[in-house]
DODRENBA-649649 format. One line per 8 residues: number of its first residue (from 1); for each residue x, y, z of C-alpha. Coordinates in pm, 1 decimal, decimal comma. Example, Ala and Ser with C-alpha at 12.3 -4.5 7.8 and 13.67 -1.06 7.14 Angstrom:
2
1) 1230,0:-450,0:780,0; 1367,0:-106,0:714,0
END
This chain:
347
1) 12426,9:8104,6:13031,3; 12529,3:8299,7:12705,8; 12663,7:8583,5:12777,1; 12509,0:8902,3:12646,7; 12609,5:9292,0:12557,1; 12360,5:9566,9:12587,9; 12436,1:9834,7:12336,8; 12373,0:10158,1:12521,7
9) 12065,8:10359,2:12519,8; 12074,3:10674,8:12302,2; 11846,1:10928,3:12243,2; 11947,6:10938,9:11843,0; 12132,6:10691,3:11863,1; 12421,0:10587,5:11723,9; 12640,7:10443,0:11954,3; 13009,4:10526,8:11969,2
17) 13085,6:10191,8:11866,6; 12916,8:10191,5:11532,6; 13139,0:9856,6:11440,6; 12944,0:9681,1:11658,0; 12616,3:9770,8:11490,2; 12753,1:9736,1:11146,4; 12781,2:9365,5:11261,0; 12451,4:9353,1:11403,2
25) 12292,3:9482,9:11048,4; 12501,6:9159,5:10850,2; 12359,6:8947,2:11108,9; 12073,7:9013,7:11109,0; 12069,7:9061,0:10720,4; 12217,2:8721,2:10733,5; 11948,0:8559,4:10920,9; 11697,6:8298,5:10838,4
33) 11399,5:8543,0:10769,2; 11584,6:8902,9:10803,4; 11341,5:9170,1:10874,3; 11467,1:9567,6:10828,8; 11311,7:9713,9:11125,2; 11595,6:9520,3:11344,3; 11854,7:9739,3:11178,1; 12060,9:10037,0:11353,8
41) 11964,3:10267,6:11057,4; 11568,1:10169,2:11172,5; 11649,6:10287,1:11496,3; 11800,5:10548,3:11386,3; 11505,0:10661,3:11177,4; 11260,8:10573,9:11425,9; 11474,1:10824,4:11696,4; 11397,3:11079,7:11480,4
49) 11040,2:11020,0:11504,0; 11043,2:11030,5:11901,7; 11125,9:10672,5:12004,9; 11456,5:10550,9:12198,1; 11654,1:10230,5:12152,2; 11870,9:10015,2:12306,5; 12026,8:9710,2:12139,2; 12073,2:9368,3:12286,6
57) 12337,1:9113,5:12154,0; 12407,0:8765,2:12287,3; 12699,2:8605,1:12185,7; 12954,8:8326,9:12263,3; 13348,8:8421,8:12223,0; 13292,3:8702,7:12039,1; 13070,4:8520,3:11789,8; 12662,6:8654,6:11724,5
65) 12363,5:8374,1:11844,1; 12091,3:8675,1:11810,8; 11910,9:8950,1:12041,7; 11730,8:9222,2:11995,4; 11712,3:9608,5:11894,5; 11411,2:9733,1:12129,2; 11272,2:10080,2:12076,4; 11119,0:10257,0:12343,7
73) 10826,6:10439,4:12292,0; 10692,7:10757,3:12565,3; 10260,3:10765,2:12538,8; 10245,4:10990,2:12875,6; 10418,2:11212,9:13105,8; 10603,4:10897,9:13292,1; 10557,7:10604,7:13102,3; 10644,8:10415,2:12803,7
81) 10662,3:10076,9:12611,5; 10950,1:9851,7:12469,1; 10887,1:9732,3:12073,5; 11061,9:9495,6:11940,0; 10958,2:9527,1:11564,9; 11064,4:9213,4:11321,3; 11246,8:9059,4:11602,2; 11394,1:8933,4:11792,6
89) 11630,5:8757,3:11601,1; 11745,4:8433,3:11737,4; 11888,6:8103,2:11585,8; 11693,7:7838,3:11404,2; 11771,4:7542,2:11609,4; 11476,9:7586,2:11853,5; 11676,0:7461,4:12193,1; 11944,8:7748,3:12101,0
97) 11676,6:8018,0:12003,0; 11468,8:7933,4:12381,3; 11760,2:7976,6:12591,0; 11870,6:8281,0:12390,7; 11498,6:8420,1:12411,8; 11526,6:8378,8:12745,7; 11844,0:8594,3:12772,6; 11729,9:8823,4:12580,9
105) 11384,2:8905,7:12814,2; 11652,8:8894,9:13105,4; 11857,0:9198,1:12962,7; 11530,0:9408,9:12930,0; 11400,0:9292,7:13256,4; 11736,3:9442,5:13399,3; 11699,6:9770,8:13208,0; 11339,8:9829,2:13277,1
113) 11426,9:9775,0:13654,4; 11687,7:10107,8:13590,7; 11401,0:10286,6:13364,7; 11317,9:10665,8:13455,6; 10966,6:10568,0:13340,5; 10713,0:10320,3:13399,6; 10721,2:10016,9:13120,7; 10370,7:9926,3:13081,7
121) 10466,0:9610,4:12849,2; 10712,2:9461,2:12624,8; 10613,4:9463,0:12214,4; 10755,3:9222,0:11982,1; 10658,1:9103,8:11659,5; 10856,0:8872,6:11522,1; 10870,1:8683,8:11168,2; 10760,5:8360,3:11324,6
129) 10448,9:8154,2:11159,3; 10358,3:7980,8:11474,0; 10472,0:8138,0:11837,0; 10737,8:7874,8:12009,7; 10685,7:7652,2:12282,6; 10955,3:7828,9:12481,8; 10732,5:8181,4:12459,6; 10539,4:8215,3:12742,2
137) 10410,5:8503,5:12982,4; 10283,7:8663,9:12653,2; 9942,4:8770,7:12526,9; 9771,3:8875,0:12153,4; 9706,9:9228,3:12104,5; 9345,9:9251,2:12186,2; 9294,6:9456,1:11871,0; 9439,0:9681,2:11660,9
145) 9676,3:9981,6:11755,2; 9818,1:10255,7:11576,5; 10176,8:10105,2:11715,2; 10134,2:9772,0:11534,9; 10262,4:9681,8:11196,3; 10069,0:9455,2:10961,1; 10066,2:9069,9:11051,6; 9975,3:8929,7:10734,9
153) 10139,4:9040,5:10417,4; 10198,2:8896,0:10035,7; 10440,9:8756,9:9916,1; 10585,9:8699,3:9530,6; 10824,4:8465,3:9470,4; 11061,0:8613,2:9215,0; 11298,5:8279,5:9172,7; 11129,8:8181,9:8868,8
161) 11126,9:8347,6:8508,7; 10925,4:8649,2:8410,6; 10627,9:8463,8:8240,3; 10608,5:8240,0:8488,1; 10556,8:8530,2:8744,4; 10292,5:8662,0:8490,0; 10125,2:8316,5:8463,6; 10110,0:8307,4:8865,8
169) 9905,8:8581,4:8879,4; 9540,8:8588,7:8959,2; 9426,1:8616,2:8576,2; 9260,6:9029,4:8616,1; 9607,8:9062,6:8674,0; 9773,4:8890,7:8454,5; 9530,0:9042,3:8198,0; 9568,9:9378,8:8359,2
177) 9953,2:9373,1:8318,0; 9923,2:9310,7:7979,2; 9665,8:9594,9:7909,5; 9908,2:9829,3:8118,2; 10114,1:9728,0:7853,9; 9926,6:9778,8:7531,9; 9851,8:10175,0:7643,7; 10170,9:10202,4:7675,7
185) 10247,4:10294,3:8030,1; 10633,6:10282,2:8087,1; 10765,2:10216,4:8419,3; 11095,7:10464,8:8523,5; 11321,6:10477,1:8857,2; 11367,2:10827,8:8977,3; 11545,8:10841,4:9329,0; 11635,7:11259,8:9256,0
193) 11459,4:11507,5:9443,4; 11287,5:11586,2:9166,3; 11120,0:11214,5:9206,4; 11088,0:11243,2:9570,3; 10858,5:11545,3:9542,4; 10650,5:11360,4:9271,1; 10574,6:11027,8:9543,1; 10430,2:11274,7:9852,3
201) 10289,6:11451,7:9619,5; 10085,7:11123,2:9471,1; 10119,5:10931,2:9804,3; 9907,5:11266,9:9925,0; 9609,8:11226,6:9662,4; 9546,7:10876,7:9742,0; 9587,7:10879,0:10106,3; 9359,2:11221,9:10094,5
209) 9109,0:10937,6:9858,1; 9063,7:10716,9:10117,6; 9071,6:10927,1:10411,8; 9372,3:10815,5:10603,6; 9636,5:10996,5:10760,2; 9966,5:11018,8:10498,4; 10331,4:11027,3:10615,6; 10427,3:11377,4:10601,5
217) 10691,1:11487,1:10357,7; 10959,9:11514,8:10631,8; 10889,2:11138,3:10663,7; 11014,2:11013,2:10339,5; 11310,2:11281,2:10320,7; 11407,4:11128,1:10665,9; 11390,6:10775,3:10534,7; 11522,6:10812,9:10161,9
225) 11837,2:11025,8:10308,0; 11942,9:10727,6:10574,1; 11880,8:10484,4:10276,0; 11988,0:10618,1:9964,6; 12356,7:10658,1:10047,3; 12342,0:10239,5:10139,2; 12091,5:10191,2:9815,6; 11862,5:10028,1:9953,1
233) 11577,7:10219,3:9875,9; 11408,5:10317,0:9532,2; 11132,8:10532,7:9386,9; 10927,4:10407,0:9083,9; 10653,4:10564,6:8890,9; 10422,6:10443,7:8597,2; 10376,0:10707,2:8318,5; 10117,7:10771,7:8055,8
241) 10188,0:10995,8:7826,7; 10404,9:11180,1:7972,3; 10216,1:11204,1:8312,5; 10278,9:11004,5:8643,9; 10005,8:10832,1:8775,0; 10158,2:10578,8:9007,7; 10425,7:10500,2:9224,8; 10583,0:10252,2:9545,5
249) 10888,2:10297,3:9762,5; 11095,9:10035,4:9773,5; 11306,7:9905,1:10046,7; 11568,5:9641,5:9989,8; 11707,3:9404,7:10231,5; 11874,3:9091,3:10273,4; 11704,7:8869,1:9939,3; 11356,1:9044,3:9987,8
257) 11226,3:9372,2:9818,4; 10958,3:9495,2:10012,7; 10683,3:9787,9:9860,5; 10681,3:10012,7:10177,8; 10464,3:10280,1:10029,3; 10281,7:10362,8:9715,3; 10021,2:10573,9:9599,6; 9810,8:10630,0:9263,0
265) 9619,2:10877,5:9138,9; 9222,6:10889,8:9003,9; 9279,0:10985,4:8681,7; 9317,4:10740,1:8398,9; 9252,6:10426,3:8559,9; 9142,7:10244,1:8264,3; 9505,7:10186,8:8165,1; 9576,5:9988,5:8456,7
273) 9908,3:10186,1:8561,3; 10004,3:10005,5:8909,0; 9959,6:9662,9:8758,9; 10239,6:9745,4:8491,1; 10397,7:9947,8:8782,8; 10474,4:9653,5:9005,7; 10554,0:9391,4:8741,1; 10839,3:9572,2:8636,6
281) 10901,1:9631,3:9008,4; 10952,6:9244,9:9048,6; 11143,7:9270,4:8717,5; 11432,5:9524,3:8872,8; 11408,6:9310,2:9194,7; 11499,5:8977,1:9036,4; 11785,0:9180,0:8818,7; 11860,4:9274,3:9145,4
289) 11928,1:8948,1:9333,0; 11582,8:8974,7:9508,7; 11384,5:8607,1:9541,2; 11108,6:8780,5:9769,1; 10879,1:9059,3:9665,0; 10678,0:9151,3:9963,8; 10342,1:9350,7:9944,6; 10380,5:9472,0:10290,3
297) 10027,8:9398,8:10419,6; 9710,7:9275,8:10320,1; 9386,9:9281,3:10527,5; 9291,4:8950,3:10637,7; 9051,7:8769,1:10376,1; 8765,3:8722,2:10641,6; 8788,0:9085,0:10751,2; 8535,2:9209,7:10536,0
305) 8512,6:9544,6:10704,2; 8888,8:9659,5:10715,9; 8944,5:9924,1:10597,9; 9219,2:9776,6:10365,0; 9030,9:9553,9:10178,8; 9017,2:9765,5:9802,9; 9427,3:9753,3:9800,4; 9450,5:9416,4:9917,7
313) 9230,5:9308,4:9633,9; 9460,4:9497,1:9427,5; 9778,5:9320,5:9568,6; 9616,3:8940,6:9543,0; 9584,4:8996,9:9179,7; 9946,7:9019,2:9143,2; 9994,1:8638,9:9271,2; 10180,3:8506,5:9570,6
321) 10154,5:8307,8:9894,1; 9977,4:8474,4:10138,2; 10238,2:8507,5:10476,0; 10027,0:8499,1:10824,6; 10274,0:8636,0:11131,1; 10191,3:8495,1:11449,3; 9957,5:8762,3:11630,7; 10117,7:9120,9:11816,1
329) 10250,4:8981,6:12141,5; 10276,4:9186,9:12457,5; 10432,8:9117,7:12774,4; 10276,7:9293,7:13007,4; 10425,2:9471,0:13309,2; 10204,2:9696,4:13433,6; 9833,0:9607,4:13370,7; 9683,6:9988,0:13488,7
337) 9908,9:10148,9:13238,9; 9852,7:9917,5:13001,7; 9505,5:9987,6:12959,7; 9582,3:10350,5:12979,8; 9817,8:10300,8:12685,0; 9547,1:10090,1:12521,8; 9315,9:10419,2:12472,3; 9593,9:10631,8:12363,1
345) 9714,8:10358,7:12096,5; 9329,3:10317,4:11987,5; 9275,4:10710,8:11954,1
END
């Protein structure tokens, strides 16, 4: 068998050995379909909100095959899950990625059989379009949970020229761009404080709109200072005379610019400010090295009653193919807790 390292558990983390997870981020930054959220300075951010980690790396002589950074997540007094967001990471050759994929469930079987807590299941959503004959012992996430990020998402090809990103649009918003454009909304990058301030405070409005829960301030200044000093984040706003009216965080990594958050306010609609917003968005990202612009979650077409269905509207004017993740899979452990969790993650 492979052999594998476990990168200790810490509560924020880093481990002393912070080479070690420089060289996970370039591999997995290097990989076929990188996804952030496998990243030490994820894990890092995601400590601060209240989850642990532990990292798992397989590797032969010295060199990285894949594994797995696995957050653990407390929902009681005693127990807890494992998450495995955007991972794990494992080889493209499918013979190498089951036998790693098998090493890889075999280092967190060992360190749930040393867990304080109870581990009522295993999490992992990976950036797979079709789940693996060599995954087994797994099940779909019977419905939505507060711990699950979005399975399908939007994504804009940014490889080809300008106009022929506008021409790829759906035509309201090619036509909206354009109008954007005629009022004269300009599109600026402000990553001060200054232009932090300005996104909760419009991020706030719309999320206060549509009656859902925003990040709190202490949420983006958590994230921007962990990414700003690596530049991989940005802040843009559209303005109308003089006035912002809308805006999206940005988070770069590996050849794919992903819009993390946004927001826009009600006033002045009729000038179309996130479609000019997000073309120039794409714009910066190609001038950037960028091939991928991804939407970061749409509401499935057939879902009529999501909740998310007005913004993904918005997003499938701007173009793109349509990505559909394979399902939330969860390996479960424990099936009493699980259910328990199952109420706490619905609530």
């Amino acid at each position: 068998m492979i052999p594998s390292n476990v990168m200790p558990a810490a509560p924020k983390p880093l481990p002393s050995d912070t080479g070690q997870w420089q060289d996970w981020d370039h591999f997995v930054e290097g990989s076929a379909d990188p996804g952030f959220m496998q990243t030490s300075w994820w894990a890092e951010f995601r400590a601060w909100a209240g989850y642990r980690c532990f990292g798992i790396t397989i590797k032969d002589r010295g060199a990285l095959l894949g594994g797995a950074m696995v957050m653990k997540r407390p929902f009681g007094p005693h127990a807890c899950f494992y998450y495995v967001c955007d991972g794990p990471v494992l080889p493209e050759d499918e013979e190498a990625a089951g036998e790693i994929f098998q090493a890889i469930l075999d280092v967190v079987e060992r360190h749930r059989s040393a867990e304080p807590h109870l581990v009522s299941h295993l999490r992992i959503e990976p950036r797979w379009e079709s789940v693996p004959e060599f995954v087994s012992g797994f099940q779909v996430l019977p419905r939505g949970d507060r711990y699950a990020e979005p399975r399908y998402t939007l994504c804009i090809d940014l490889r080809p020229s300008l106009d022929e990103i506008l021409a790829r649009m759906k035509p309201k918003g090619r036509y909206n761009v354009r109008l954007a454009q005629r009022h004269g909304v300009a599109v600026r990058e402000d990553t001060s404080a200054g232009g932090l301030a300005d996104f909760v405070r419009i991020h706030g409005d719309m999320a206060a709109r549509r009656r859902i829960d925003p990040k709190s301030p202490a949420y983006f200044e958590k994230l921007f200072s962990l990414l700003s000093p690596q530049q991989r984040v940005s802040i843009f706003f559209a303005e109308h005379q003089g006035r912002r009216l809308a805006t999206a965080l940005v988070v770069y990594f590996g050849r794919r610019a992903t819009y993390f958050f946004g927001g826009s306010l009600d006033a002045d609609r009729h000038v179309m400010a996130p479609y000019a917003l997000h073309y120039e968005i794409m714009h910066c990202a190609k001038e950037r090295g960028c091939d991928c612009y991804d939407l970061w979650g749409v509401a499935p077409p057939r879902r009529t009653d999501d909740p998310w269905q007005g913004i993904s509207a918005f997003k499938r004017k701007l173009g793109g193919h349509e990505l559909n993740l394979v399902p939330t899979l969860d390996r479960v452990y424990d099936a009493a807790a699980y259910r328990a969790y199952g109420v706490i993650a619905a609530a």
